[in-house]
C-alpha positions, 0 to 999 in steps of 0.5 A: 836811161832806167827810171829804176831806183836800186834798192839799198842792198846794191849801193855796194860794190862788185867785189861784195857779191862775189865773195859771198857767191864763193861763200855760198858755193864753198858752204862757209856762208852760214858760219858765224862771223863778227866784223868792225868799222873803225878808223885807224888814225884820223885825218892829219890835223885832227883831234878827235872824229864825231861819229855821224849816220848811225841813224840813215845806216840802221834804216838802209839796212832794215831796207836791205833786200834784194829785188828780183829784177836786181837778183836776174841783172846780177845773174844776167852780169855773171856777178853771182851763180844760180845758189846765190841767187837763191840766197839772195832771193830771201836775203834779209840782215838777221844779226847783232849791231852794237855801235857808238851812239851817233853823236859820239866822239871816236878816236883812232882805234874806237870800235865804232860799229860792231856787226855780228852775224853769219859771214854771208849777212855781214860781208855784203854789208861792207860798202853801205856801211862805210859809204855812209859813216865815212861820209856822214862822220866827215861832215859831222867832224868838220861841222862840229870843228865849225861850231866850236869856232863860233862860239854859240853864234848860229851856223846854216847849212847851206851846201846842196848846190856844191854837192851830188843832190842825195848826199845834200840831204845827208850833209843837212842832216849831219851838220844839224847833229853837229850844232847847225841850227838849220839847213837851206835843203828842204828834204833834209827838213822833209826827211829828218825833221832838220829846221829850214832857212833861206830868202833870196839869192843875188838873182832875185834882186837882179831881175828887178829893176832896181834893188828897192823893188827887189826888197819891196818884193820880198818885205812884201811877201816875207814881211819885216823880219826876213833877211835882205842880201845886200851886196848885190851893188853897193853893201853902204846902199843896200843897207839904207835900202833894206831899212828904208824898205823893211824899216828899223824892224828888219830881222837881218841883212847878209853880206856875201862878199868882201872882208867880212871883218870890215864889211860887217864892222861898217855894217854894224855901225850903219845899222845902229845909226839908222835905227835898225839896232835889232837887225842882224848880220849874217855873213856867208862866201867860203866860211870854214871853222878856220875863217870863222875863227879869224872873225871871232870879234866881228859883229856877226851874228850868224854864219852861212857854210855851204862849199867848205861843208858839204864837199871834200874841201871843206873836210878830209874823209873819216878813213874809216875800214869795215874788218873780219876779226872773228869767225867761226868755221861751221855753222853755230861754231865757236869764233876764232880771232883774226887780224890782218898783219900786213904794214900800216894797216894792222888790225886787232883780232876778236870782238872788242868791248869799248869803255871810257874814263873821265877826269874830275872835271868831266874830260874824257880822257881814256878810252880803252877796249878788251878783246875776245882775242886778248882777254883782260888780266884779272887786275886789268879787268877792275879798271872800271869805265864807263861803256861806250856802245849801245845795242842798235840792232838785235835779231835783225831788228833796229833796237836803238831809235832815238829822235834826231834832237836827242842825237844832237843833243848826244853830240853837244853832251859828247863834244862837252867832254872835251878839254879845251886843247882838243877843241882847238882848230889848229894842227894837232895829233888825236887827243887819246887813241882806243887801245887794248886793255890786256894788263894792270896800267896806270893812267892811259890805257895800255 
C-alpha cells in the first residue's frame, strides 16, 4: 500500500477532472463563472441548519494544488489530456469566496457559499466543497440541536471510536463551534485549539484486581478531582469506592449505563449522604438531543455524546449542492444566468445577495435574497436588512480568519436568534426559507 498522502486538490471525484479536461481542450476554462452551495430543503424534522467548515474548507483551498506525482497518475489514468496537465501543473484557486460566517444559521435556499471565479478554478472545487460543509453542518446541526436540549449543562464529545480516524478530528471541531465544551480526540485539541477531556474507560478498572486499585491507580495519578466510572459492577459500590478512595473531594463520577434517570437520581442521593455534595455526574450511552431532553429534571451535571454525534445516526446529511448559476462566454466577458429546470431540483439563476430581518425582540424572522438574474423592484429594493455574507476569499487569497472561539461565539449569537419554536427538538418544518426578493412584499419575503 502507498504511504503517499494526496494532496487536497484530489479529495475530488473523477468527474471534476474531466469537465475541466473538456474545459481546457474546448477554450471555455478561462471564462468567468459564479457557482453556489446551498441546501434546497433541510433534513425532515428540522428547523433551522447551522453552517460548520468555513474554516477547514478555506485552508484546504489555500492548500489546493496539484503534485507532480498526481498530475502523471492522472495522465497515467487516462482522467485528463496532455493541455490539462499543463494546467494543472500551475493550477492554484485565484477567485472570490463570499459565504455565510461559519456558525450562522442557514435555511432552505441560503446562499451559503459563493465561489466567483474562472469556470476552470471553480469546477474543480466542487466535491471539496461539499465533502466538507455537507459533513461538518450535519455535525454542527445536531450538536447545536443537543445544547439546546441541555439547558446550559456541559456536553463532550466523544465520537472518534464510531467514525473514520480524519473526520473524528473534524466532529471535535464541529461540535466545539456548536456549544461542546470539549472533546475526548486529541488532534481536535491539537489541531484547532478544541478543549480535551477524558479519564479512563471500563478496561482500566477491569485490569485491576479489584475496583478499589483501579481508582486508587487513577486518584493517584490524576488526583481527586478526576472523574471515576463507576458502573463497571455495581453502580451503589462504585460509588462508595470512588469516595472512599478519592474522599468527599471527588470531582465526578460517570454512569455508562442503565436508566439514567434513576441511576443518577440514586447516585445523587448517595453522593450527598456520604459526603461528596460537590461531585458531579456525568452520564454517558447513546445520548442524542432527544434522550437528554427526557432527562432534563435529572441531577446530571454534564453529558458525554460520542456514536449519536459523530456518525449518520446521530444526524441526516446537510443536503447541501454546489451549482453553476452564472457564466460568461469568453474570457472577462459579461456573466449570463443559469439554472437548472429539472423536477425537485430547480435552481435560482444569477449570483445571489443574501440579507435578514429580525423582530423587536431579536428573532430572526426573514431572510431573503436578490439575483443578478431577477433583479430587485426599486420599491423591493428599499426593504432594508441586515447582510448575511462576509467576504472569505479575495484574489485567491483567505480574507476572513477569524479565531475557533469567535466562530463559536458567532454560532451562540446566531443560535440566540432563534424563537423558542424553532428550537424545539420535535418534528417541524424549517423556521423561514431564503427566497428571491424581485417585488414590493409585506411581511415574509416574496
Amino acid at each position: 500500500m502507498s504511504t503517499v498522502h494526496a494532496s487536497p486538490s484530489m479529495l475530488t471525484d473523477r468527474y471534476e477532472l474531466t469537465m475541466l479536461t473538456s474545459f481546457v481542450t474546448d477554450g471555455t476554462a478561462e471564462h468567468p463563472a459564479v457557482f453556489e452551495a446551498f441546501a434546497r430543503r433541510l433534513p425532515e424534522g428540522r428547523r433551522y441548519g447551522v453552517l460548520g467548515g468555513l474554516g477547514r474548507l478555506l485552508a484546504l483551498i489555500k492548500g489546493f494544488r496539484f503534485a507532480e506525482h498526481e498530475v502523471q497518475w492522472l495522465l497515467e489514468q487516462g482522467v485528463v489530456n496532455e493541455p490539462t496537465a499543463a494546467y494543472l501543473r500551475d493550477f492554484r484557486f485565484t477567485g472570490d469566496i463570499d459565504a455565510y460566517r461559519e456558525g450562522d444559521l442557514y435555511f432552505p435556499g441560503s446562499p451559503v457559499l459563493t465561489v466567483a471565479g474562472t469556470l476552470g478554478e471553480c469546477v474543480v472545487l466542487e466535491t471539496l466543497v461539499l465533502s466538507v460543509l455537507n459533513h461538518d453542518s450535519a455535525i454542527t446541526s445536531a450538536a447545536a440541536r443537543m445544547v439546546a436540549s441541555a439547558g446550559g449543562r456541559p456536553l463532550v464529545e466523544m465520537g472518534s471510536r464510531r467514525t473514520h480516524e480524519e473526520a473524528a478530528v473534524a466532529v471535535g471541531r464541529a461540535a466545539y463551534v456548536a456549544g461542546f465544551a470539549s472533546s475526548s480526540n486529541l488532534a481536535a485539541g491539537l489541531l484547532h485549539g478544541v478543549p480535551t477531556v477524558g479519564t479512563a474507560a471500563h478496561a482500566f478498572t477491569l485490569a485491576h484486581r479489584d475496583e478499589v486499585s483501579a481508582f486508587r491507580s487513577q486518584v493517584a495519578a490524576q488526583g481527586p478531582g478526576t472523574t471515576l466510572l463507576v458502573d463497571t459492577y455495581d453502580i451503589d459500590q462504585g460509588i462508595r469506592n470512588a469516595v472512599e478512595v478519592a474522599g468527599t473531594d471527588l470531582g465526578a463520577i460517570r454512569i455508562d449505563s442503565g436508566d439514567l434517570a434513576d441511576e443518577s437520581t440514586a447516585a445523587r442521593a448517595l453522593l450527598d449522604e456520604l459526603g461528596a455534595t460537590r461531585t458531579r455526574i456525568i452520564v454517558t450511552s447513546d445520548l442524542d438531543e432527544y434522550v437528554i431532553a427526557a432527562l432534563a429534571d435529572a441531577p446530571i451535571d454534564g453529558y458525554g455524546v460520542g456514536t449519536r454525534v459523530a456518525t449518520g445516526s446521530g444526524h441526516p446529511t446537510a443536503q447541501m449542492v454546489y451549482k453553476l448559476v452564472a457564466v460568461g462566454d469568453e474570457p472577462g466577458g459579461p456573466l449570463r444566468p443559469v439554472a437548472k429546470k429539472s423536477h425537485d431540483k430547480i435552481s435560482v439563476g444569477g449570483r445571489k445577495t443574501a440579507h435578514r430581518s429580525y423582530d423587536d425582540a431579536g428573532h430572526v424572522e426573514a431572510e431573503w435574497f436578490t439575483s443578478d438574474a431577477s433583479p430587485a423592484s426599486t420599491e423591493s429594493t428599499a426593504r432594508t436588512g441586515v447582510p448575511v455574507q462576509v467576504a472569505a476569499v479575495r484574489a485567491g487569497e483567505v480574507v476572513h480568519s477569524p479565531t475557533l472561539d469567535e466562530v463559536r461565539d458567532h454560532c451562540r449569537a446566531a443560535l440566540a436568534t432563534l424563537p423558542p419554536s424553532a428550537l424545539a427538538i420535535t418534528g417541524g418544518g424549517a423556521h423561514l426559507k431564503a427566497t428571491p426578493l424581485t417585488a414590493p412584499t409585506e411581511g415574509a419575503p416574496a
